[in-house]
N, C-alpha and C positions, 0 to 999 in steps of 0.2 A: 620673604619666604617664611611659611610658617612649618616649621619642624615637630614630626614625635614618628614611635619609634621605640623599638629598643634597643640595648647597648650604649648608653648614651655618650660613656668614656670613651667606644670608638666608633660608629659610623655615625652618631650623629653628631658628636665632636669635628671626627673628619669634614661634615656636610659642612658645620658654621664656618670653618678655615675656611672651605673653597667657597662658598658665601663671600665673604669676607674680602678674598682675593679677587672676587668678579665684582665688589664694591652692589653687592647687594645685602641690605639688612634682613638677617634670620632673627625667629622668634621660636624659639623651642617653649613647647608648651609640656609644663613642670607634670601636670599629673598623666600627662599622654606620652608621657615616655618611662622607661626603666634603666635598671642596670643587673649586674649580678649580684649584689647586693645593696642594702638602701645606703651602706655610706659611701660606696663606690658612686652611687646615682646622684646623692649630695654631692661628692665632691666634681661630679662631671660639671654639674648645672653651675656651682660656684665656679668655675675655671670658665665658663660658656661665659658667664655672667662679666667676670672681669676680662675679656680677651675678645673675642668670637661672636655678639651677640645677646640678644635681649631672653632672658626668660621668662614665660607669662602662664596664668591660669589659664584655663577654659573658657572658666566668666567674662574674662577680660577681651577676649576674642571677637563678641558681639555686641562690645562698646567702643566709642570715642572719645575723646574731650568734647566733641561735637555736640555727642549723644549725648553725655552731660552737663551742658549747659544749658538745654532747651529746656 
């Protein structure tokens, strides 16, 4: 499931839980989401990152290892 969004610290925090809890992998995508302030937004993404979920750029979204190895 690919996440973005704002509020990051609560609804899309909340989303990676229940993610998580239905044993489906989230990816919140870092510059496509926000918070109410930028350290509040770092610190959601770090808490996603160690708990909840993968954090990724944009770029990253229309790649693979696949992609990359060809």
């Amino acid at each position: 499931m690919v996440i973005a969004g704002v509020f990051a610290s609560a609804g899309i925090l909340a989303t990676t839980f229940d993610a998580l809890a239905n044993d489906i992998q989230a990816f919140v995508v870092a510059e496509a989401s926000a918070d109410y302030t930028p350290a509040r937004h770092r610190s959601a993404l770090e808490l996603i990152r160690a708990t909840t979920g993968e954090v990724v750029s944009v770029a990253s979204l229309g790649s693979s290892p696949a992609d990359k190895a060809g």
